[in-house]
C-alpha positions as CSV (number, residue, x, y, z in Angstrom):
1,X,49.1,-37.4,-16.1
2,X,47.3,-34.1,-16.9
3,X,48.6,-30.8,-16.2
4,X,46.0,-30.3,-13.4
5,X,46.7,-33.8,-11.9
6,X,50.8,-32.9,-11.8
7,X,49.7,-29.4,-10.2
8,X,47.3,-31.2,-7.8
9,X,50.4,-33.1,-6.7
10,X,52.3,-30.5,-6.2
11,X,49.7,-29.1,-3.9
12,X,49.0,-32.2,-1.5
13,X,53.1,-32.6,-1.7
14,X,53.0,-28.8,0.1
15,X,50.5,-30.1,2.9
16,X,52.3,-33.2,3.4
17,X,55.3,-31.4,4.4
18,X,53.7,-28.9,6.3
19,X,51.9,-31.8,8.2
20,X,55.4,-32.9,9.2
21,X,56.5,-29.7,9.8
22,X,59.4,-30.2,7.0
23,X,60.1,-26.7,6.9
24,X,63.0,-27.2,4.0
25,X,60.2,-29.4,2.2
26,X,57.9,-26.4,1.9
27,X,60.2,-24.3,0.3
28,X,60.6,-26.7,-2.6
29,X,56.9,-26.6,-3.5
30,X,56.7,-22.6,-3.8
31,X,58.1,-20.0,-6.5
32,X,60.9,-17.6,-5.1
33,X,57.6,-15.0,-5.6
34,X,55.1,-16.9,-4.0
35,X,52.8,-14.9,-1.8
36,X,51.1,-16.5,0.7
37,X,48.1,-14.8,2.5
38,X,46.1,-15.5,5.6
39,X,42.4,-14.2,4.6
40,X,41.0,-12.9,7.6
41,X,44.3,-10.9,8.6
42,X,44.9,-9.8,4.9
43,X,47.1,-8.4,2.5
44,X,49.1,-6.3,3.9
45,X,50.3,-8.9,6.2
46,X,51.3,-11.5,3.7
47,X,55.0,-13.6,3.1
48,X,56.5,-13.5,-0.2
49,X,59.3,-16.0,-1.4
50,X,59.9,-19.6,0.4
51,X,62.2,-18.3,3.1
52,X,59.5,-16.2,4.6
53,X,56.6,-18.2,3.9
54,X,58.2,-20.8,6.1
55,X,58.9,-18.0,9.0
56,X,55.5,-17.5,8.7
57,X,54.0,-20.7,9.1
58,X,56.4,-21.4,12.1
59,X,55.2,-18.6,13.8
60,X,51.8,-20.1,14.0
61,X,52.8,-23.8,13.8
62,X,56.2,-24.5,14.7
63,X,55.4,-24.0,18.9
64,X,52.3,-26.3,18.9
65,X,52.6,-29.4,20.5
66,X,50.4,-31.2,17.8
67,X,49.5,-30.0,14.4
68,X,47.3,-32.6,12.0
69,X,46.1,-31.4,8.4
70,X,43.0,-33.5,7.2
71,X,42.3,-33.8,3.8
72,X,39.8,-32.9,2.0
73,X,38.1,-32.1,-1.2
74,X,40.5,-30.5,-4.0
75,X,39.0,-28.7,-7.3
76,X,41.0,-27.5,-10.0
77,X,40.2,-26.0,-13.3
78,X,44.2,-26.7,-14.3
79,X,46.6,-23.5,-12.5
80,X,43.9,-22.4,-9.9
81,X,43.3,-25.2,-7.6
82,X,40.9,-24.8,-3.9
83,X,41.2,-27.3,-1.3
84,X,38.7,-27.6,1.2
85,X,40.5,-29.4,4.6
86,X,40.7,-29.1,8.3
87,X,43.8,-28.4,11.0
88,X,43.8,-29.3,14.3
89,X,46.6,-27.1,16.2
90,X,47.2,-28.4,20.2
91,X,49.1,-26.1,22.7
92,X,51.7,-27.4,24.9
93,X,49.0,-26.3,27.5
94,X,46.8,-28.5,26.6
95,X,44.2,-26.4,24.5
96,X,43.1,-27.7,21.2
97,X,41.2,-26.1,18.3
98,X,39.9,-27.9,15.4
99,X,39.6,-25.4,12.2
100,X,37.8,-25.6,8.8
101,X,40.0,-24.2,6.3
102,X,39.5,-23.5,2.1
103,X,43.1,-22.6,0.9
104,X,43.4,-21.2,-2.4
105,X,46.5,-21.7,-4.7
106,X,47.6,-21.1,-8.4
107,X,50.5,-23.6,-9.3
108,X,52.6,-22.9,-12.5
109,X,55.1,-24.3,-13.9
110,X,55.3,-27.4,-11.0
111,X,55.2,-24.5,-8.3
112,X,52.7,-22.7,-6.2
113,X,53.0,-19.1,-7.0
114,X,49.9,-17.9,-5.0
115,X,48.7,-19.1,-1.5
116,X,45.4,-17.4,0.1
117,X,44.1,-19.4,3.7
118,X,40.4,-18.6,4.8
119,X,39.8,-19.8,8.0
120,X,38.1,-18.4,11.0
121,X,40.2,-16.2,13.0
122,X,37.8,-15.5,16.1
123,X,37.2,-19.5,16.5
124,X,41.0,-19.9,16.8
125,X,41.8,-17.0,19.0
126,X,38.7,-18.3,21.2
127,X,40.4,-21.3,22.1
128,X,44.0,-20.5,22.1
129,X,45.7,-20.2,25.1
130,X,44.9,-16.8,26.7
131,X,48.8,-15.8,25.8
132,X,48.7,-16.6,22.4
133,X,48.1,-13.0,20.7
134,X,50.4,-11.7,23.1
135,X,52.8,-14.1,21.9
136,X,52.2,-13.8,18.5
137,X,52.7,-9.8,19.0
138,X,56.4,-10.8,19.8
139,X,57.0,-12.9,17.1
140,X,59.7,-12.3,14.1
141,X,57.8,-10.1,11.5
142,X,60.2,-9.8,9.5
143,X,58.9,-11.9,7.0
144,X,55.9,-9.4,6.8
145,X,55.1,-8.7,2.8
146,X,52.4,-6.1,1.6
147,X,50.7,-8.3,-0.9
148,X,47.8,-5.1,-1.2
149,X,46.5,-4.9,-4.8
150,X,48.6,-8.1,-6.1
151,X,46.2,-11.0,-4.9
């Protein structure tokens, strides 16, 4: 196996486990530096290490009722790999948004060591339950990293 085969399995091994939702499984495809970004709300509200980047993603994910990753296309020119897939996230009441995603890792050394999400913000907040910011706003943050000027 090539070196961007191995590192393309380590990146569909990081969406299978977030998938299930095997929060420990995540942290063993990410470097204790990892930063992981989402896009459209930026840098300066990025997660840095597996322990947060998991906080982070359960903030968003963990409450859904339903939560199914599609796959999709994956490039890689060997440490920088894009993969084009979709997410569909369902409330417990009821509401359902179905979003187009093009995540953005580097993998070295068998490990991701960057994560960037672009994804439409507005379409998800447009279909989210109409409590859903406010709940976000009361969220843990304390896995909040300012990732300006290192992405």
């Amino acid at each position: 196996m090539r070196v961007s085969d191995d590192n393309k399995s380590v990146v569909l091994g990081l969406w299978a486990a977030l998938s299930k939702r095997d929060w420990e499984g995540i942290k063993g495809f990410v470097s204790d530096d990892c930063i992981y970004v989402d896009m459209p709300l930026g840098p300066a509200a990025a997660a840095r290490g597996p322990e947060d980047i998991v906080k982070r993603l359960k903030v968003g994910i963990e409450p859904l009722a339903d939560y199914i990753n599609y796959d999709g296309l994956l490039i890689s020119n060997g440490t920088d790999l894009m993969y084009e897939h979709s997410e569909t996230w369902t409330w417990t009441t009821g509401e359902s948004a179905t979003l187009a995603f093009v995540t953005v890792h580097k993998v070295i050394d068998g490990k991701i060591t960057l994560w960037k999400d672009y994804w439409d913000f507005g379409g998800l907040a447009s279909t989210a339950p109409t409590d859903w910011m406010e709940t976000l706003a009361a969220s843990d943050m304390s896995w909040m990293y300012d990732a300006t000027g290192q992405i």
